[in-house]
N, C-alpha and C positions, 0 to 999 in steps of 0.2 A: 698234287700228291707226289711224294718221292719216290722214282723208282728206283727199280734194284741195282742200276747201274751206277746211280749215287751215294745211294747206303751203302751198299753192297756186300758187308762183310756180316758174317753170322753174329747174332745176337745174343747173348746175356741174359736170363729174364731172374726176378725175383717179385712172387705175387704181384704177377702179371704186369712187371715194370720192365721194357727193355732197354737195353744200354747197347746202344753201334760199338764198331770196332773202334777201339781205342779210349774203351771204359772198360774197364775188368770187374767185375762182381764177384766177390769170392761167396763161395758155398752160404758160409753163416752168417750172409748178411752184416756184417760188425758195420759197427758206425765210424768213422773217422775222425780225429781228434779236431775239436774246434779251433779257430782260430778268435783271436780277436778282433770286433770288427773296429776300424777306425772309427774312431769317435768325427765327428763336426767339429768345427771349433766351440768352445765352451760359450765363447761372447754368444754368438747365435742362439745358443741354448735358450737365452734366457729370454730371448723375443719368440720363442714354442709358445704355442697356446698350451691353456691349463686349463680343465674344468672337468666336471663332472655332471653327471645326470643326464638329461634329455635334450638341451640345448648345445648345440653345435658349436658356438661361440664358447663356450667356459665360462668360466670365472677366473677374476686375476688374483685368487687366495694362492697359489702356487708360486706365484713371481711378486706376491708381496711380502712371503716370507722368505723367498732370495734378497729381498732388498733391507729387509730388516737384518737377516742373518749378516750380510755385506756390511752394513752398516756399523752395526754392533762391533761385528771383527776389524772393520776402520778406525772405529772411539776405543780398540784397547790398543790396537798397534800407536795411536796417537798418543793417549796417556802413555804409555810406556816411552815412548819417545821426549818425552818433557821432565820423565827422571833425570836426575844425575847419571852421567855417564864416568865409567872410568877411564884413564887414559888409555889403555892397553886394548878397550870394546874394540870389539869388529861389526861390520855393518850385517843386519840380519836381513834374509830374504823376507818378501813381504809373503802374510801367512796365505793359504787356502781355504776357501767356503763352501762347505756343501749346497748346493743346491736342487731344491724341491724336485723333484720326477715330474711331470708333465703329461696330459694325456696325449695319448699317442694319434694323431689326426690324419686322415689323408681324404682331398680333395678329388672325388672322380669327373672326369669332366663332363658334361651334358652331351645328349648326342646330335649328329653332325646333322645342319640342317642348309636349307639350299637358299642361297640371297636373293632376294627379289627385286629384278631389276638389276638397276648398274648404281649401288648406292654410294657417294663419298664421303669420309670421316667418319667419325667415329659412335654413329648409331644407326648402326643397319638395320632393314626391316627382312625378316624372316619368313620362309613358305613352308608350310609341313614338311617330311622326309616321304620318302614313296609309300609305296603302300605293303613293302615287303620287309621293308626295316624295323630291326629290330633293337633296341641298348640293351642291355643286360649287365649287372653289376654280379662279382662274385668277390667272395670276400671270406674270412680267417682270421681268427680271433684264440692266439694258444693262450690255456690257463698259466700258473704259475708252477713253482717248481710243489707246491704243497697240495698241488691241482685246484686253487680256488682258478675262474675263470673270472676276469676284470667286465665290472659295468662295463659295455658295449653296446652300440648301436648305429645304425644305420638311418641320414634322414635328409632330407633337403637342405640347402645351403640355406635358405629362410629360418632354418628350425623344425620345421613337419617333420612330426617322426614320421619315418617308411618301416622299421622292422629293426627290433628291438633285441638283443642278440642275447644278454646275460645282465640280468638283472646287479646292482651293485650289492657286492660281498660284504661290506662294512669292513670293521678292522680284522685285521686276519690275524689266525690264530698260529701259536707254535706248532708245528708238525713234528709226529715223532722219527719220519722220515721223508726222502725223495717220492712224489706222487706220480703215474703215469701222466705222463701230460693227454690234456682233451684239447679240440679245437670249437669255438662257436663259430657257424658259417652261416654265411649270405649266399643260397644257390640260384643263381638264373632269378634275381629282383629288375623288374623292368622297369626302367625310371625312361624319365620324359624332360629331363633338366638336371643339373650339377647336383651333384649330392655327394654327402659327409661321409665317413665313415672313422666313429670315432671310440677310444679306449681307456678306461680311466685308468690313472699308474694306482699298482697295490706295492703296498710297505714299501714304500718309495722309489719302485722303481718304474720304468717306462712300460707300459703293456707292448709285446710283441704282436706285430698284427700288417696285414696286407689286402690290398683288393687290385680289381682289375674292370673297367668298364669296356666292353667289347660290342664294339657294332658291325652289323650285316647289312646287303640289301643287295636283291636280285635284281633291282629294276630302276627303273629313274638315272639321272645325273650324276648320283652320286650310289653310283652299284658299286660293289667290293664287299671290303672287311678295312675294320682299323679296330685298334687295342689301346689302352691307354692304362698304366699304375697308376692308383689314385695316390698325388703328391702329398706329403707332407710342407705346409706352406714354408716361405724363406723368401729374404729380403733382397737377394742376389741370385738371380736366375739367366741361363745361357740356353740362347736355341737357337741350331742350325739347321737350313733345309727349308726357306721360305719361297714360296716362288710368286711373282706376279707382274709375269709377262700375259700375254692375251692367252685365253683360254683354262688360265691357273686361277686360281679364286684362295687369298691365306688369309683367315681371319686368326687376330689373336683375341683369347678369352683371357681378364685375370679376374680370376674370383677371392676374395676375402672372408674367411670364415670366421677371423677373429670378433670384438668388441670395437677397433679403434682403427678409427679410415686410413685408408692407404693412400699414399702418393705419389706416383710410379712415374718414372720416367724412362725411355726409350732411349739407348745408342743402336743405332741401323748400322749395317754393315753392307756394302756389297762388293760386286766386281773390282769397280773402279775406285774403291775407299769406301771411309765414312759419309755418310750420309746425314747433310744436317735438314732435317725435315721439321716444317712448322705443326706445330699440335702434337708432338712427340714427349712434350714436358709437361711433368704437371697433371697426369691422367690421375683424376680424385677416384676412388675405387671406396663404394659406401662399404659398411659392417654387413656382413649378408648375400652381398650382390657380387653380379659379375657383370664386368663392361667389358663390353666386343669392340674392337677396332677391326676397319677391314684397311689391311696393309698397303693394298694397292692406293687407298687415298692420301695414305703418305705419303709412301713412296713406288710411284707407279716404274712399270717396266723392268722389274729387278728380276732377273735367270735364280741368280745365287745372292740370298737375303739372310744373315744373322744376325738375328735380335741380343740384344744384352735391355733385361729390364730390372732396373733398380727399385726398391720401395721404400719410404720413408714413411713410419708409424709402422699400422701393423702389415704383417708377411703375407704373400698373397701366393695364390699356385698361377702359371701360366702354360697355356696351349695355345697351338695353330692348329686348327682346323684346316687342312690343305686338300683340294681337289683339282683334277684334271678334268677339262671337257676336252677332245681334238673334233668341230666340228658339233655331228651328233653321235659323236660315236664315245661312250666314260671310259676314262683315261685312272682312273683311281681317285681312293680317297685315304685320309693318312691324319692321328692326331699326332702331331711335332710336341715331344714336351723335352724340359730343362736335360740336360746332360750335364757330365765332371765339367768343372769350371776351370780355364784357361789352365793352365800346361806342360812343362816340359817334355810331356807324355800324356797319350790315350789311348785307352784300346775298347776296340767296338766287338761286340759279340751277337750273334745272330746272321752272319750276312750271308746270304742264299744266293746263289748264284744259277744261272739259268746255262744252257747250251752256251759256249760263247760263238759261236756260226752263226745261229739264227738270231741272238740277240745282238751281235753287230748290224747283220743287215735288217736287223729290226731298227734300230737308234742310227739308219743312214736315212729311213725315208725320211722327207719332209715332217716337222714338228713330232716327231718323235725321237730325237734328243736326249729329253729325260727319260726315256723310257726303258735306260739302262744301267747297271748296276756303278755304281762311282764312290769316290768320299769325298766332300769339302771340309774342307778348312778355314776355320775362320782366325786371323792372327789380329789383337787390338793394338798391340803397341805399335810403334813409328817404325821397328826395325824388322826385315824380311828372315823369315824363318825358314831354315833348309832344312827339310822334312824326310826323313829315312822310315817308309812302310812297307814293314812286312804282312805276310798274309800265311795263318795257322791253318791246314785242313786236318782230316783226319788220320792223313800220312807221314804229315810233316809242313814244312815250309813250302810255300809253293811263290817261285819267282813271278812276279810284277813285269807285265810288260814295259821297256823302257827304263828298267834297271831299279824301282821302287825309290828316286830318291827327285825330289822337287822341291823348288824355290819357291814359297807360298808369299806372295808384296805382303807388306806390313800395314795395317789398317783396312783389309780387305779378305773377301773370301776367295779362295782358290777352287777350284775341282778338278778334281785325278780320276780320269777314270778307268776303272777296273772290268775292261775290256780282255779279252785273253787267254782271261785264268778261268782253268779249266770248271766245270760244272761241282757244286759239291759247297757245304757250310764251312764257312771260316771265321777266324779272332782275327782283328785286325789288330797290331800294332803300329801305332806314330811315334814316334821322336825326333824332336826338333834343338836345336841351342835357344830358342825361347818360347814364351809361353802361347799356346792356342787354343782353341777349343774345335771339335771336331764330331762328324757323321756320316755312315754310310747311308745310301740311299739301296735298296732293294726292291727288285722289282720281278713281275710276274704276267703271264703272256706272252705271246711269238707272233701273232697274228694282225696286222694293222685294220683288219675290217672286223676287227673282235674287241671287246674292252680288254682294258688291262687293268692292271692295281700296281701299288706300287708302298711301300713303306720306308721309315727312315729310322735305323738304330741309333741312340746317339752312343756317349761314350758315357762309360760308366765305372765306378765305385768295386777294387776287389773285391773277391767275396771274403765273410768273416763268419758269425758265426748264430746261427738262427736268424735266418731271412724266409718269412712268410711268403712262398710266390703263387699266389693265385691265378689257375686258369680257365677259361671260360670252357663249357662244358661240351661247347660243339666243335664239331672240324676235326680236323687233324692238327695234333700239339704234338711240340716237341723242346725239350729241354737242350738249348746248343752252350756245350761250358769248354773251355778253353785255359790252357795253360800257355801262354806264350813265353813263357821262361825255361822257366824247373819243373819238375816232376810236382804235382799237388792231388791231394786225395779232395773227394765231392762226396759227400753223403746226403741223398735223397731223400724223405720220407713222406709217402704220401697222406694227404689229409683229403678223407672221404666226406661226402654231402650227409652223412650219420654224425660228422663231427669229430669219427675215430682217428689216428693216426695207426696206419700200419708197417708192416715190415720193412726197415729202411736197408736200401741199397746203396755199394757205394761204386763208385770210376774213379779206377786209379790212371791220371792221367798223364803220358809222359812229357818230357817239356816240349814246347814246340807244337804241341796239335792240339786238335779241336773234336769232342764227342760227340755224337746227338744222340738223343735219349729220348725214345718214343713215349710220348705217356698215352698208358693203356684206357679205354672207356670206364671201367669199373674196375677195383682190385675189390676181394672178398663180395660180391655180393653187391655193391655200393659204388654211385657215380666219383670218380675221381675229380678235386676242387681245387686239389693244388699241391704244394710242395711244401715242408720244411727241408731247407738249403744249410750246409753247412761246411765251409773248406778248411782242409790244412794244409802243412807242407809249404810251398813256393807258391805265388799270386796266381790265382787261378778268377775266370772273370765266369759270368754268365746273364741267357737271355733268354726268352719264351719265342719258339717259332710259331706263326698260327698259320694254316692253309685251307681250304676248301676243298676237296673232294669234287673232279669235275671241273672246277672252274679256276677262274685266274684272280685266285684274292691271295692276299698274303699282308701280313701284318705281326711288328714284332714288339715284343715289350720286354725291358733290361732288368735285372734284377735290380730290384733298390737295397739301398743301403740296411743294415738288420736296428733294433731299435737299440738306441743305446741305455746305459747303465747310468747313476746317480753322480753327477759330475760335479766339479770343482773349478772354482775361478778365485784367480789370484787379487787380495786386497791391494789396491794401488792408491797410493796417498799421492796429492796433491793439488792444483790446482790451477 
């Protein structure tokens, strides 16, 4: 729990939504002008699942009328090209093709379960979770702008439906105006393995929509909290913050929602370089399923471990499951998933910082190390990256002990640790002269004969405009958003377990600092499930804090990217 000496500044409320100092709420609530959100690359687009209805997997009618359309628009660019030309022609750009909308998918991970035994390679055998553990999925589903709400549902990576959000609207009709928008939710669904959560696009465009699988547990090996956004799959995935020295346990899960096998292969990162490990190539990953590797059989003894997994056919989502044992005493448990990909710049939001007095002499005893708040760096290329980080609070800049600025080797992970700075949530900024990829690690507890927890933000995606953020309905939540630049406005709005959205709030925030934003248990009557997110102005980033009441869990999850709009990819003749 945050005390007053870290909030500490009077609060803001709007239908029971607060906003810390250095989020302004004006009287009437107004919403803030959206921003764009960046799109993905378009290439990628077109390896998105598509489908509709009850199965998880899709159908490829979405991306075989991309390929037709493509196609088409290639045989007129080509006849046109075997005309007669006249002397004087100039060369034309090659045309753009719209492409189908896609349903809007996210992968939630299964929940965290404890390995039996000391098992190596890549099929571990599993023990239940304790007996106090709980997964819970939550999840948000906004209609359109004419308020139909998009076929939606919720179900096992197999295909099992679990809960079935919004029936499919058929083709949608003209409206004779703008509709309030509604939300379909998922509150507090308790799964027992991975599951889908999935959105069919209407009148072609991509359904907006978000989830979050949140786990607890009072007891056992693996006590804490962990949070995890259910991924959107993709072919090219980064994660930082593996560990498996003794006592650390990191398994990676990649699950495959699509129709068509995956085939994944592994660059290791660590301390000392890359890492060429046997059985790292080649991981077949079926239609449906998800395959566990536990890292340590790869590569054993690694402090500081980032994964790069590639996939060939269809897109998979990837997680580490990472736990601490020190002894018998839980050290945390934490889901690791993909952050921004390599570089010039990232910035982390979320990072919670403890006393820094007790949490140095916490991270002096013996094998308690990790058990302090740090960033690694993970740099792939051949050439060493000089790293310049700053750290946003609620005040402003807050200097980096040892001047904020570090030589990260080249084909290897670094860690900086962020010892010093004073107690209190911050936006992390990096920049480097070449490309990395990057995470802070957070942590929680002061006591070496007490469990601790411990979580990792990665780096993440500006915000832009309609990002669904769902939060789990227990603990203590808090919305930590960040401007590390310029000044940018955040507009809030929350989405209740009714389905309703209510009165949105905004933080106008100025450049250089970081807000937290309490979210209240109920606004109106009604359990609060999540957020619509939306910025303008200068690059403003954001993350979900989660904490326990009482005890030492902590657990954060980044806002993802918002869903995009109906895209285009450029015809390219040749061969």
């Amino acid at each position: 729990m945050h005390k007053d000496e870290n909030d500490g500044v009077p609060e803001a409320s709007r239908d029971g939504v607060t906003a810390a100092a250095g989020a302004d709420v004006p009287a009437d609530g107004s919403h803030a002008a959206d921003n764009e959100a960046v799109p993905a690359p378009a290439a990628a687009r077109l390896k998105r699942l598509t489908g509709r209805g009850n199965s998880v997997r899709g159908t490829v009618a979405g991306l075989a009328s991309a390929v037709v359309i493509v196609a088409a628009a290639g045989s007129l660019v080509a006849a046109a090209s075997m005309a007669p030309q006249s002397a004087g022609s100039r060369k034309l750009e090659a045309p753009l093709a719209a492409v189908p909308a896609g349903s809007n998918v996210g992968i939630c991970p299964g929940p965290a379960r404890l390995l039996e035994g000391t098992p190596v390679g890549t099929d571990p055998q599993f023990s239940p979770e304790s007996a106090t553990a709980r997964s819970l999925v939550d999840a948000a589903v906004l209609s359109t702008n004419t308020g139909v709400l998009p076929g939606s549902r919720l179900a096992e990576l197999n295909g099992t439906a679990l809960t079935e959000i919004a029936k499919d609207p058929g083709t949608p009709t003209a409206a004779a105006g703008p509709a309030p928008l509604l939300a379909g939710v998922v509150s507090q669904r308790a799964v027992d393995s991975v599951s889908v959560l999935s959105a069919d696009a209407v009148g072609n465009q991509q359904a907006t929509a978000g989830a979050v699988m949140s786990y607890t547990a009072t007891d056992g090996d693996l006590q804490g909290s962990a949070a995890a956004g259910c991924q959107q799959p993709a072919n090219d995935l980064w994660l930082v913050g593996a560990n498996t020295v003794l006592g650390r346990t990191a398994v990676l899960n990649l699950s495959n929602a699509s129709s068509t096998p995956a085939t994944v292969s592994l660059d290791l990162y660590g301390a000392q370089g890359q890492i060429q490990a046997p059985g790292s190539r080649g991981l077949l990953v079926a239609p449906g399923t998800t395959r566990s590797i536990v890292l340590a059989g790869l590569v054993p003894d690694q402090e500081k471990l980032s994964i790069h997994a590639r996939s060939a056919g269809g897109p998979v989502t990837a997680v580490v499951q990472q736990s601490t044992l020190r002894g018998l005493t839980p050290g945390g448990v934490d889901f690791i998933v993909p952050g921004a990909a390599p570089a010039s710049r990232q910035v982390i939001s979320g990072v919670d910082i403890q006393d820094p007095a007790s949490a140095r002499a916490l991270a002096a005893k013996q094998g308690f190390a990790d058990a302090a708040a740090a960033l690694q760096i993970a740099v792939p290329g051949p050439a060493d990256a000089v790293v310049e980080i700053k750290l946003y609070g609620r005040d402003g800049q807050k200097a980096l002990p040892g001047g904020g600025v570090v030589t990260a080797k080249g084909g290897s992970v670094t860690e900086v640790s962020l010892a010093g700075v004073p107690a209190g949530q911050y936006t992390v900024a990096a920049s480097a002269d070449v490309s990395f990829a990057a995470a802070a690690r957070v942590t929680r507890g002061l006591k070496s004969d007490s469990a601790t927890d411990f979580a990792w933000s990665p780096s993440s995606a500006r915000l832009g405009s309609q990002h669904v953020v769902a939060v789990p309905r227990s603990g203590e939540r808090y919305l930590v958003l960040g401007a590390p630049d310029d000044r940018a406005k955040i507009t809030y709005t929350p989405i209740t377990a009714d389905g309703k959205l209510r009165t949105a709030a905004t933080a106008d925030l100025a450049g250089g600092t970081t807000a937290l934003v309490k979210v209240p248990d109920e606004v109106g009557g009604a359990p609060v499930l999540g957020y619509v997110v939306s910025a303008s102005g200068d690059a403003a980033y954001g993350a979900v804090l989660l904490e326990q009441e009482g005890r030492a869990d902590v657990a954060t999850v980044a806002v993802a990217p918002g869903a995009a709009g109906q895209e285009q990819v450029a015809v390219k003749l040749g061969y």
